[in-house]
N, C-alpha and C positions, 0 to 999 in steps of 0.2 A: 641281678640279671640284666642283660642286655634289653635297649630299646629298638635298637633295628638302627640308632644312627649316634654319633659321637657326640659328647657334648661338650662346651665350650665355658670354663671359667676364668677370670682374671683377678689378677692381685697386684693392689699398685704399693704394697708394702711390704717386699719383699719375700712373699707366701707368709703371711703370718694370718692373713684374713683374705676370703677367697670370695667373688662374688657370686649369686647361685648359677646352676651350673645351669647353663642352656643349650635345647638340642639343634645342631647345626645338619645341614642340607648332605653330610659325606655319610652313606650307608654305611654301617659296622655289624656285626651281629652279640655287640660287648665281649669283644675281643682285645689285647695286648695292639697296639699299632707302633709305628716307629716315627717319627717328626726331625728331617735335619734342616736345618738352616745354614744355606748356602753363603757364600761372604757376596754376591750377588744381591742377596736378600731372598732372592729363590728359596721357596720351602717345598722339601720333597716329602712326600709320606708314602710310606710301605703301611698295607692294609688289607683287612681283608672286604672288599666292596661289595659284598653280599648280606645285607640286612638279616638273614636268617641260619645261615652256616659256613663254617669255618674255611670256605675254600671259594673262589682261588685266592691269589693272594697277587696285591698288586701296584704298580708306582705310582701316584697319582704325583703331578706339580703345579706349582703356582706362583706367582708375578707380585701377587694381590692381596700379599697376608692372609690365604683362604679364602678369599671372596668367590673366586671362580678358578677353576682348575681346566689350565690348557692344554694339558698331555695328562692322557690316561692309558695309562697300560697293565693289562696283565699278564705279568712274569710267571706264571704257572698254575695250573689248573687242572693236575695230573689227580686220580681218585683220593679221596680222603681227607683229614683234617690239618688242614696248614697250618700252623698255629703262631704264634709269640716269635715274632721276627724281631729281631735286634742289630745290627751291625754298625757299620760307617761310611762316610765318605771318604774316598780317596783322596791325594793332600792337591794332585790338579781339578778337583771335582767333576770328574771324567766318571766317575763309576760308582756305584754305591753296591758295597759288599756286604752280606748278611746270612744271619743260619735263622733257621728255623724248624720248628719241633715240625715232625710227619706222624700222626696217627701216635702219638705219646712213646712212640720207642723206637724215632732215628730222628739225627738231627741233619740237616742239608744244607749245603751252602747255595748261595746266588750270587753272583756276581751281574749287576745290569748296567748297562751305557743309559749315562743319564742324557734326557734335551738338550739338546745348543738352540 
């Protein structure tokens, strides 16, 4: 079951041993999120930033390996359950495209312009 927020573990051996897991300060509702790492070192996440249900759904970024997140935005908010986003970054990191499940029987694309 979800906690209302993500949690954070690390492995300095390759994932073979993981250290326990701790809950970090980015609202989730224990949902699927997405994490890319920009060659910038920028990391963007797609998620859902409502600690209780599955919508909206939305970009958050950061500078600071997580520490603090300087653009937040929500990409969509329309009724119902947004779910398990997946996609990629474009190869000029201009855009991050993704689908995701609508209410368990459609799937949607997004396309959003990432921060400069």
């Amino acid at each position: 079951g979800g906690t209302g927020y993500i949690k954070h573990s690390e492995s300095t051996d390759r994932g073979r041993t993981w250290s326990p897991p701790e809950r970090t300060t980015i609202p989730n509702p224990g949902t699927k999120f997405r994490l890319h790492r920009l060659s910038t070192g920028r990391i963007v996440l797609i998620h859902n930033p409502n600690p209780n249900v599955r919508n909206p759904l939305a970009l958050w970024a950061s500078d600071d390996d997580m520490k603090t997140w300087f653009y937040k935005r929500v990409l969509t908010d329309f009724p119902g359950r947004l779910q398990y986003p997946d996609g990629f970054v474009d190869e000029d990191e201009g855009y991050v495209h993704f689908a995701f499940d609508y209410n368990r029987h459609d799937l949607i694309y997004v396309g959003a312009k990432l921060p400069t």
